[in-house]
C-alpha positions in Angstrom: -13.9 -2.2 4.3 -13.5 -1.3 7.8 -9.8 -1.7 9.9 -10.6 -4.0 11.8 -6.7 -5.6 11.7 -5.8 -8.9 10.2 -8.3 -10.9 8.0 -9.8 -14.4 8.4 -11.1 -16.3 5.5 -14.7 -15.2 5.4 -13.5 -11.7 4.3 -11.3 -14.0 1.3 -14.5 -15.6 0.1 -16.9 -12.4 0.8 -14.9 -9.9 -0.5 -11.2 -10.2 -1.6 -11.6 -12.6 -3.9 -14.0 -10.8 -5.8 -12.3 -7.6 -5.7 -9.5 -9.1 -7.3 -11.0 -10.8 -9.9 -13.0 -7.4 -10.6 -10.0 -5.8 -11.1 -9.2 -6.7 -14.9 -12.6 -6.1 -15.6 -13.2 -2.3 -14.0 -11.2 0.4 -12.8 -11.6 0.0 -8.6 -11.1 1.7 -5.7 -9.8 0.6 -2.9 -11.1 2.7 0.6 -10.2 2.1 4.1 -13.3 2.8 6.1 -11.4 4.1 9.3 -14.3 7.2 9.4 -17.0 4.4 9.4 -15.3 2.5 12.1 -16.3 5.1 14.3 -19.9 4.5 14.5 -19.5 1.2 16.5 -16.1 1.8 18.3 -14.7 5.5 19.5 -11.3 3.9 20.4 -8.9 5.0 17.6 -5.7 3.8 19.6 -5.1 0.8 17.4 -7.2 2.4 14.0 -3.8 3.2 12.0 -2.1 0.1 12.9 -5.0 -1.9 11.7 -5.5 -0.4 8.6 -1.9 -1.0 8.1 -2.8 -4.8 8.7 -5.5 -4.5 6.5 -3.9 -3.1 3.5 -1.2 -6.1 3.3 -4.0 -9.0 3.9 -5.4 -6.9 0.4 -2.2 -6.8 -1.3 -1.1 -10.5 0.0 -4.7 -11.3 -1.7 -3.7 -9.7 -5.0 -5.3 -6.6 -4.9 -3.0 -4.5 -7.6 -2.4 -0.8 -6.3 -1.2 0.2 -9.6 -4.4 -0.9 -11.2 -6.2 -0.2 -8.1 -5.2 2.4 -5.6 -5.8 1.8 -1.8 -6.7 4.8 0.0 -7.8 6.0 3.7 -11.1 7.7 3.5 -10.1 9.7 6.3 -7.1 11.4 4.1 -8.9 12.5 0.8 -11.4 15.6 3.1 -13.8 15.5 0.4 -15.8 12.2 1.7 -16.7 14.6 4.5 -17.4 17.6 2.1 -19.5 15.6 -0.1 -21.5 13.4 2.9 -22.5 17.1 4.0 -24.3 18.1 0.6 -25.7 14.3 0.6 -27.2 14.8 4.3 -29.7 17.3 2.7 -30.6 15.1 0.0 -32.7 12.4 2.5 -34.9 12.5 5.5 -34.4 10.4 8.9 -37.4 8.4 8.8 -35.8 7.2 5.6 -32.5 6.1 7.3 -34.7 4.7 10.0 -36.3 2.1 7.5 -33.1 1.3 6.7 -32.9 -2.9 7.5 -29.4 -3.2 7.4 -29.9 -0.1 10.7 -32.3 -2.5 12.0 -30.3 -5.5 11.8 -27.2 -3.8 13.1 -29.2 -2.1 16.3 -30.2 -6.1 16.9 -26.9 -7.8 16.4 -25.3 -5.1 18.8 -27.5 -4.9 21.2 -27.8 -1.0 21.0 -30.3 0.8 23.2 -29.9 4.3 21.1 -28.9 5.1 18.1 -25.8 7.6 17.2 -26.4 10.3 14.5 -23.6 9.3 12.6 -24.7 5.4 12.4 -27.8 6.5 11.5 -26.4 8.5 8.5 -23.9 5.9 7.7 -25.1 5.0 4.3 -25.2 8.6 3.6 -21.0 8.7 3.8 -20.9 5.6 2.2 -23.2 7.5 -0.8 -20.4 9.8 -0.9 -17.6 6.9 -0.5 -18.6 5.4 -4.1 -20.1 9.0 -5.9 -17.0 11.0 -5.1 -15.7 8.2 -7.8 -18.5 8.2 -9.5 -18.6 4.3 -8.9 -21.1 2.2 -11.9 -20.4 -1.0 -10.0 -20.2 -1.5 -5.9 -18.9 -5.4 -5.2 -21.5 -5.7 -1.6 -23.0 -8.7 0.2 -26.8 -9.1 0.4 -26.8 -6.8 3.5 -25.1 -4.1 1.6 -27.7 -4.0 -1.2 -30.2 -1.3 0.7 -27.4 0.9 1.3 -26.6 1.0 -2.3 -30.4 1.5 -3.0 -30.1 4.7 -0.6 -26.7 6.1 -2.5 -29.3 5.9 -5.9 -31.8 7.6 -4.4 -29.3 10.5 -3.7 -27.5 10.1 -6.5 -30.9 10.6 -8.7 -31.9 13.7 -5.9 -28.6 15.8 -6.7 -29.3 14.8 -10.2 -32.7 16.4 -10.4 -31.9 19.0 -7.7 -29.1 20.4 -9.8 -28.1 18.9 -12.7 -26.8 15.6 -13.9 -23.3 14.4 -12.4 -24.0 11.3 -10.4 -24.6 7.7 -12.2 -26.7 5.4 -10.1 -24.7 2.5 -9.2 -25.8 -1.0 -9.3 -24.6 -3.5 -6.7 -22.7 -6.4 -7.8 -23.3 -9.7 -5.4 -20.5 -12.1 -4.8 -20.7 -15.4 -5.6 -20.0 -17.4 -2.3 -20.8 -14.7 -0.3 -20.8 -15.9 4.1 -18.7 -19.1 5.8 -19.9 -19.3 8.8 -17.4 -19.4 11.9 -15.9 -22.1 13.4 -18.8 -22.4 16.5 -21.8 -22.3 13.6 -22.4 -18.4 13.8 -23.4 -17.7 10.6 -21.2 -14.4 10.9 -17.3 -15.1 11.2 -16.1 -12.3 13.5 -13.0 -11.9 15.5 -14.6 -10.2 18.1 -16.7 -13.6 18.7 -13.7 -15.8 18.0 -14.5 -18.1 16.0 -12.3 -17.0 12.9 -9.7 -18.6 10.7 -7.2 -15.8 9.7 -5.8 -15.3 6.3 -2.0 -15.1 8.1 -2.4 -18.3 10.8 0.0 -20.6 10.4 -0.5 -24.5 9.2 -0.4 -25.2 13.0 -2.7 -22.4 14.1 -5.1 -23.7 11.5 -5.2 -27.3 12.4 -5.9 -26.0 16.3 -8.8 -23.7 15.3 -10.2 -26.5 12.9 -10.4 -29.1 16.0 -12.8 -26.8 18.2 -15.1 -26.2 14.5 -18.8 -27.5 15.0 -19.9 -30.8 13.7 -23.1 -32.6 12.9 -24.2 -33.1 16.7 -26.0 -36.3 15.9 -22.7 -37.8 14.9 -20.6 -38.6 17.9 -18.6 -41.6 17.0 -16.6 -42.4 13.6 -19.2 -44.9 12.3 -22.1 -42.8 13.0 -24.1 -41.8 9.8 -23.7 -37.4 9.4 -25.4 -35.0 7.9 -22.9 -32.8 6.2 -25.3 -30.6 5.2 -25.5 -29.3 8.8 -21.8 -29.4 9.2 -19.5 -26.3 9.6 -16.0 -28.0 8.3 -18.4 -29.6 4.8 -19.0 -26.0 4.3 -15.1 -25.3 4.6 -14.6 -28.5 1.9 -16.9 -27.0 -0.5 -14.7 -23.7 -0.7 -11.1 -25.4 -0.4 -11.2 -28.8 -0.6 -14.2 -28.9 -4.0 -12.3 -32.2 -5.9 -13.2 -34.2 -2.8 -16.5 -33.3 -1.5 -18.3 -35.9 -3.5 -16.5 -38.5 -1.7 -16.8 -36.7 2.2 -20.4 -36.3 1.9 -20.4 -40.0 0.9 -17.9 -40.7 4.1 -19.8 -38.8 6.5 -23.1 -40.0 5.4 -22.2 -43.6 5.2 -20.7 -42.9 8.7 -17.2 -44.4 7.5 -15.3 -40.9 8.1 -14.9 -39.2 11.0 -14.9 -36.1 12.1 -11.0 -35.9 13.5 -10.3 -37.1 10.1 -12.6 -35.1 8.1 -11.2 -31.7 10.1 -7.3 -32.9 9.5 -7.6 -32.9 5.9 -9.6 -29.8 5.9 -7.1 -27.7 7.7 -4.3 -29.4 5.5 -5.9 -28.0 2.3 -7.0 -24.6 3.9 -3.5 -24.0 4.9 -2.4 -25.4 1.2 -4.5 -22.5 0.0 -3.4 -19.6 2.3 0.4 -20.9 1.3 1.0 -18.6 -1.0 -0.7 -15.6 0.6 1.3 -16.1 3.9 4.5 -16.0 1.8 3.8 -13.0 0.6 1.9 -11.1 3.5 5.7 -12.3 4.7 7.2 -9.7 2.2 5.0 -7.1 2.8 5.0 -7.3 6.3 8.7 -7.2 6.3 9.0 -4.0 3.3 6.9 -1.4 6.0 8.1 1.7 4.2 6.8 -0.1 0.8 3.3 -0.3 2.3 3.2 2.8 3.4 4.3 4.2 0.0 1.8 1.9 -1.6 -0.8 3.9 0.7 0.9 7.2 -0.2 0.3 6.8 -4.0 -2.6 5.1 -3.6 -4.4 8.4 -1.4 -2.6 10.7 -4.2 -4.3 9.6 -7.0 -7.7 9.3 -4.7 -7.4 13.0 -4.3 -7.0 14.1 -7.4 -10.3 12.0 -8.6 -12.1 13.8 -5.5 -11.2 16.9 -6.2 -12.2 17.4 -9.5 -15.4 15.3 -8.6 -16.1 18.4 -6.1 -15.2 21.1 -8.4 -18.0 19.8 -10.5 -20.5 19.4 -8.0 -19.4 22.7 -6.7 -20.2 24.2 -10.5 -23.3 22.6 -10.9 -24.5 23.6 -7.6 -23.5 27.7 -8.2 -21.8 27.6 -4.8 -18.4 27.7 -6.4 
């Protein structure tokens, strides 16, 4: 994941959740993008803090860094070392067919194209083969990245000799909310976020501005909930009572001041516990950073030896 600071609830249900259910099932590994956060934004001022940030939304989440070390790819050198081999392995009119490129270049507005966004799956290749990942926990929009790390992976393979497995991608379950204005992407930098740390009060005030059915102006007009940004909130935190909402809003008896009190009542129910430990965390700075420490040792030691082996198979050391 990229630093991009504190999370919001669309990372919870697209990512965190399933990383830490993943955990008693596999052994994972955890990797701070702050390399890849170059390829959109070249100000680094605020890319340590952020990843600090990031790391205690993850552990306040669950993610266990004894089970599951937390790492900054920028730290273990050998991402670099490997993307460099991998950057021989494909052509750039493959990268250029790449539709997550495409749909990136669209979203941002981008009249040219930097060489290292262009080979951004190709470090992200050497992000999950350095560990010689089986299983990659992605969204939909990830899935032709991890088609381009098995098409490396299977290149090297036949190029030099088998070390790479070809990882399959592993799609969450509920994997996008939208934002808070309808955007089907919840992003800070639009505003329209819930974060994992806001407060019960900060929630509420966030929650009045979300987006409603806009054929349903008055409490006893019939809704669509369907249409409705704060239904899609019930159906993740609020499940028990969507039956009788979408019978409320539909029958026109609920309104919508209503309807978004009780939703931000059970979304901060749910966050409760996560605040009260991000609290820990956030007061324990010397803990995180240790956590980080230990986390980027054991990283290292995989990476290395995946290198050695690479470097073996390859005759170049």
């Amino acid at each position: 994941m990229r630093p991009t600071g504190k999370l919001h609830i669309g990372h919870l249900v697209g990512a965190l959740e399933n990383w830490v259910a993943l955990q008693s099932e596999f052994d994972n590994y955890h990797l701070i993008a702050d390399y890849h956060a170059l390829t959109t934004n070249l100000d680094t001022s605020d890319l340590y803090q952020n990843s600090i940030d990031m790391i205690i939304d993850w552990l306040a989440a669950g993610i266990d860094p004894q089970k599951s070390p937390v790492f900054r790819q920028s730290q273990i050198k050998e991402h670099t070392e490997l993307h460099l081999v991998f950057s021989m392995l494909i052509t750039t009119s493959r990268l250029e067919r790449n539709p997550t490129l495409k749909d990136q270049i669209r979203d941002l507005n981008m009249e040219s194209v930097i060489y290292g966004h262009l080979g951004y799956p190709v470090l992200q290749s050497a992000d999950i083969l350095l560990y010689k990942g089986d299983v990659v926990p992605v969204g939909e929009d990830q899935v032709p990245h991890i088609e381009i790390t098995r098409e490396i992976a299977r290149r090297f393979n036949t190029q030099w000799g088998q070390v790479f497995p070809e990882p399959e991608p592993k799609l969450t379950k509920f994997a996008r909310l939208a934002g808070l204005d309808g955007n089907q992407k919840m992003s800070k930098s639009i505003g329209n976020t819930i974060l994992l740390s806001d407060s019960p009060e900060e929630i509420q005030k966030k929650m009045r501005t979300a987006v409603t059915d806009t054929l349903k102006v008055r409490k006893n007009d019939p809704g669509r909930p369907d249409v409705c940004v704060v239904f899609s909130y019930h159906k993740k935190f609020n499940s028990p009572e969507v039956p009788e909402i979408r019978s409320g809003c539909e029958s026109g008896a609920l309104g919508c001041v209503d309807c978004k009190k009780n939703c931000s009542t059970k979304i901060a129910d749910t966050l409760a516990p996560f605040r009260e430990k991000r609290a820990y965390f956030e007061s324990r700075p010397n803990e995180v950073i240790e956590i980080l420490n230990h986390g980027e040792s054991r990283a290292q030691h995989v990476a290395r030896e995946t290198m050695k082996e690479v470097r073996a198979t390859m005759k170049i050391g």
